[in-house]
C-alpha positions as CSV (number, residue, x, y, z in Angstrom):
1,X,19.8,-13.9,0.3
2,X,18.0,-10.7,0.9
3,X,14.3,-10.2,1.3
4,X,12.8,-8.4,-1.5
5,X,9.8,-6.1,-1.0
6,X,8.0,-3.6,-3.6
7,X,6.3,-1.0,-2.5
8,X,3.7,1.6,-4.3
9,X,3.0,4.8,-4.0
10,X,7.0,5.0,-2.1
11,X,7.8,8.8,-2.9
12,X,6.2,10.3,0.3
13,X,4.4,9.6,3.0
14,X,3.5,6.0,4.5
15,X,5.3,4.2,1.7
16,X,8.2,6.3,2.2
17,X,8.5,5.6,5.8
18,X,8.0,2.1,5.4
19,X,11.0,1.7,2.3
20,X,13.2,3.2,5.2
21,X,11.8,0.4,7.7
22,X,12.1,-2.2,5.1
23,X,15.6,-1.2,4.0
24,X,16.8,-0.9,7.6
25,X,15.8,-4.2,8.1
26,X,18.0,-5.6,5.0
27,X,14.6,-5.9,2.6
28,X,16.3,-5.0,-1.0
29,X,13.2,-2.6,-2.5
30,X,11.7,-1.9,-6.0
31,X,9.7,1.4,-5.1
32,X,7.5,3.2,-7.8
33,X,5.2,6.2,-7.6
34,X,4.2,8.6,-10.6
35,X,6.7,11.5,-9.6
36,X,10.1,10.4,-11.1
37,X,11.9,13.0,-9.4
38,X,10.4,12.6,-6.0
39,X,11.2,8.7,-6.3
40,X,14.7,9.3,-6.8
41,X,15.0,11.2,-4.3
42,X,13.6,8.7,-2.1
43,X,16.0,5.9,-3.4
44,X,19.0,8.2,-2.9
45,X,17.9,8.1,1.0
46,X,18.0,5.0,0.8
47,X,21.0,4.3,-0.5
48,X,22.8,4.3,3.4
49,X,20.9,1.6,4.2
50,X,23.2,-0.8,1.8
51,X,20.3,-2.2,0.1
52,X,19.7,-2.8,-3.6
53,X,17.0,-0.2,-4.6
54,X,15.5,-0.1,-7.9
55,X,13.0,3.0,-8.1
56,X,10.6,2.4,-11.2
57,X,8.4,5.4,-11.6
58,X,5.4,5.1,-13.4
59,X,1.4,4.8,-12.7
60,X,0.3,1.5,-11.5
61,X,-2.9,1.4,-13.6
62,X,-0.7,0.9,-16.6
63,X,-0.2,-2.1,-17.5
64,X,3.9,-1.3,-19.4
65,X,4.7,0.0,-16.1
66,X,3.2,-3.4,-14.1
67,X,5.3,-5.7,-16.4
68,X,8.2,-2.5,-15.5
69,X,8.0,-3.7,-12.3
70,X,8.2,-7.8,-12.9
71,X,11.2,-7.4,-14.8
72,X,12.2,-5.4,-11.5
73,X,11.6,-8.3,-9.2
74,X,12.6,-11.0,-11.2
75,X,16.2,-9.1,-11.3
76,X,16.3,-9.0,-7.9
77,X,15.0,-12.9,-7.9
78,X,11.7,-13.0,-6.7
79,X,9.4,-11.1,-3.9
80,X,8.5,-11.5,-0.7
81,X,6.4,-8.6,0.0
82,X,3.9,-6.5,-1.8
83,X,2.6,-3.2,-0.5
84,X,-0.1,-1.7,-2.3
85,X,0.1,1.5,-0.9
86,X,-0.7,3.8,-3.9
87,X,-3.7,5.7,-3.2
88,X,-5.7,8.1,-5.3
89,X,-8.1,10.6,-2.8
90,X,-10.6,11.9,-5.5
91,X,-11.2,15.5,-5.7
92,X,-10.7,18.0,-3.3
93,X,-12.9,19.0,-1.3
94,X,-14.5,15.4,-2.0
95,X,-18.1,15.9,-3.2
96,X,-21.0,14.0,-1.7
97,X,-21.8,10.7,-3.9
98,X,-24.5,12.5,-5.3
99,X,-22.6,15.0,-7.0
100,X,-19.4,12.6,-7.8
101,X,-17.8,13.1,-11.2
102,X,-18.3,9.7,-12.6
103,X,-15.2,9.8,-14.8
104,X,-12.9,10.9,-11.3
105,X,-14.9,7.8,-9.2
106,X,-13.6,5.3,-12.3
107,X,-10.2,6.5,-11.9
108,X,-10.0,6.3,-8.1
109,X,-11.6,2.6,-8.6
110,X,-8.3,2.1,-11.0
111,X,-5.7,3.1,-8.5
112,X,-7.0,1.8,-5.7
113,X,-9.0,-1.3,-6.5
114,X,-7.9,-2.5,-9.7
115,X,-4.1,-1.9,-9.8
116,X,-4.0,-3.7,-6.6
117,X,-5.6,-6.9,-8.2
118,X,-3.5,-6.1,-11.4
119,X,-0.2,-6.7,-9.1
120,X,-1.2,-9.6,-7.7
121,X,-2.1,-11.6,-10.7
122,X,0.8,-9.9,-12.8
123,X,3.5,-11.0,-9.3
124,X,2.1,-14.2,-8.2
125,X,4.5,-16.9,-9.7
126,X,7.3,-14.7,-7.5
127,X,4.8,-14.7,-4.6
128,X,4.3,-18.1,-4.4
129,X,7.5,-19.4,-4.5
130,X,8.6,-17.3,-1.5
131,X,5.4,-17.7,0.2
132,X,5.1,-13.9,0.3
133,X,2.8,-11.4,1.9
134,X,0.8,-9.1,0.1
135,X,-0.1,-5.5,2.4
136,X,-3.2,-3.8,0.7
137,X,-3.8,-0.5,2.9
138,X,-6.7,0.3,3.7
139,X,-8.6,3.7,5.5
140,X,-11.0,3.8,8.4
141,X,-13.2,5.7,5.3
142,X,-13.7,2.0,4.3
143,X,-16.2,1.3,7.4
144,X,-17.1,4.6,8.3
145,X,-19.7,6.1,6.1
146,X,-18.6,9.3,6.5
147,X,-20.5,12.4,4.2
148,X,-18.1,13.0,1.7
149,X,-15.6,10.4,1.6
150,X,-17.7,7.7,-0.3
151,X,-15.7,7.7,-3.4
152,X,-12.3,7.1,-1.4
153,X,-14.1,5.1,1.5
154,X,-16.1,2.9,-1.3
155,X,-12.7,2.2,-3.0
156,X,-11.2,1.2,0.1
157,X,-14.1,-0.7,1.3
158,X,-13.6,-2.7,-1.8
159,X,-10.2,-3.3,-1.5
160,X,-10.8,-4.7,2.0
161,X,-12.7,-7.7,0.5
162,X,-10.7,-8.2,-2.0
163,X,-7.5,-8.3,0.7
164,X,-9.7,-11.2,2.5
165,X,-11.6,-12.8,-1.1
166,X,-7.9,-13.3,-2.0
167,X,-6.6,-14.2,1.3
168,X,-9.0,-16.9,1.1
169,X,-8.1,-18.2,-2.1
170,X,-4.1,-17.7,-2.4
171,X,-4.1,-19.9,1.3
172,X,-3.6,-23.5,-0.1
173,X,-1.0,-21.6,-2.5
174,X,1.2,-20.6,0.5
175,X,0.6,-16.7,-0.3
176,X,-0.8,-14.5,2.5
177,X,-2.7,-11.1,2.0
178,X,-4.1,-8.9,5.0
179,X,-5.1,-5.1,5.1
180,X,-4.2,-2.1,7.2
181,X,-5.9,0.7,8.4
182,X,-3.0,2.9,9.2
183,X,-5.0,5.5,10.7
184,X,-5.3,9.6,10.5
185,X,-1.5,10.6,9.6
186,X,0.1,14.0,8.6
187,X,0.7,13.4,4.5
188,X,0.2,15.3,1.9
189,X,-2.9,13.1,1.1
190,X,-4.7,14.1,4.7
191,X,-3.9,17.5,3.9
192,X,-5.6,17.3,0.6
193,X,-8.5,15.4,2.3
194,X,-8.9,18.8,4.3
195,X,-7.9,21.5,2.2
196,X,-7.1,24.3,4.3
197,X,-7.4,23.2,7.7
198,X,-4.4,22.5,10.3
199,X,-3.7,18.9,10.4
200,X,-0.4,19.3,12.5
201,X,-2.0,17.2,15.6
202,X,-2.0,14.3,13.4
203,X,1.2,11.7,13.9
204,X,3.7,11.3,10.9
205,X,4.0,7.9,9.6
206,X,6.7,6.7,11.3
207,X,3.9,6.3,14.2
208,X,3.0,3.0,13.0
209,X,6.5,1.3,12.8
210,X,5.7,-0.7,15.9
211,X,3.0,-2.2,13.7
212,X,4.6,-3.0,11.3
213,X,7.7,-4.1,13.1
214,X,5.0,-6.9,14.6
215,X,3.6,-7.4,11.6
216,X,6.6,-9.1,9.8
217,X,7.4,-11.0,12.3
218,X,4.1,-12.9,12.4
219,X,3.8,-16.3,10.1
220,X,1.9,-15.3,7.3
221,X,-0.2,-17.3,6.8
222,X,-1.2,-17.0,10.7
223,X,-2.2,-13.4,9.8
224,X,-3.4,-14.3,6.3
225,X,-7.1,-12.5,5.9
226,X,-7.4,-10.3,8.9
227,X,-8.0,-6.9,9.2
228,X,-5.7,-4.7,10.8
229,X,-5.7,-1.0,12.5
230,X,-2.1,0.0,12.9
231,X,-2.5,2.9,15.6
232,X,-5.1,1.0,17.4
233,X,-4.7,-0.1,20.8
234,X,-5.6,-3.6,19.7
235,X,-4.0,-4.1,16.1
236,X,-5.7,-7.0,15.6
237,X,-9.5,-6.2,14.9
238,X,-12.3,-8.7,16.4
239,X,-14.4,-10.5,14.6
């Protein structure tokens, strides 16, 4: 029996690069992102792989598509893998927190925060029989401070507790959750993050496989709670 993985935010980018990794490694996927087209698209790449591929598009803050995505894995029989990759940046240029549209900082908090919680509760029965793995990703924006990213970097921040509040719980229920800082990439997302400016010196995605190749061969539960930085020279970030 194949592994089973679902991914967010698959269309493009990170998550796109990693339903290729998955799929080339035998995973069977459920990918979703909000762009039905672009999803499709993705899943028709994928189709050389031989994998079963279910693309779901929708937005992960609504609950109908959530449950859109249970029914998903239970057809495929369960999960071993959750990647909450979907990401919202914010506006563009981001504004300084002082000047933050409150109703734009709520719905980054939804993509980013919440709908990775949501998941979790709404897939843990299939989690917990496999003993599964769940991947919040995370930005260096979450430690860094930096003038103009505190919207994003506050969401992520967030997230990066909740990846170890929940690591710490789930434990004695066999489920493992860790986070990942996959570092500056050349996405559409970075390029909105610097509207305007050349970002061709950054790496593409695919610059993190080894990572993640690493990654999945670890026991979870060995790796349960940490903190990872997937372009670092030390992945593994001291504590």
């Amino acid at each position: 029996m194949s592994n089973v993985a679902l991914i967010t935010g698959a269309s493009q980018g990170l998550g796109q690069t990693l339903a290729h990794f998955l799929a080339a490694q035998g995973y069977d996927l459920i990918i979703t992102a909000r762009s039905a087209d672009a999803l499709q698209a993705t899943a028709r790449q994928l189709e050389r792989y031989g994998s079963h591929v279910l693309a779901v598009a929708g937005d992960v803050t609504d609950p109908v598509h959530r449950r859109e995505l249970v029914t998903a894995a239970e057809s495929l029989d369960g999960l071993d893998l959750l990647v909450n990759n979907a990401s919202f940046l914010g506006p563009s240029p981001q504004p300084q927190l002082v000047d933050y549209p409150q109703e734009i900082m709520e719905q980054v908090f939804a993509v980013n925060v919440l709908a990775p919680v949501a998941l979790v509760q709404d897939l843990l029965p299939m989690l917990q029989r496999t003993g599964g793995l769940v991947v919040n990703i995370s930005s260096d924006a979450a430690v860094g401070g930096y003038a103009g990213w505190g919207g994003y970097g506050a969401s992520k921040a967030a997230l990066d507790l909740i990846s170890l509040t929940l690591a710490n719980e789930l434990r004695e229920q066999g489920v493992a959750v860790v986070s990942v800082d996959p570092g500056d990439m050349r996405t559409q997302m970075h390029q909105e993050a610097f509207p305007g400016e050349d970002i061709s010196d950054r790496p593409l995605p695919d610059v993190t496989l080894p990572f993640w190749g690493w990654l999945l061969g670890q026991k979870r539960l060995a790796v349960s709670g940490q903190r990872f930085q997937a372009q670092a020279e030390q992945w593994t970030i001291a504590t």
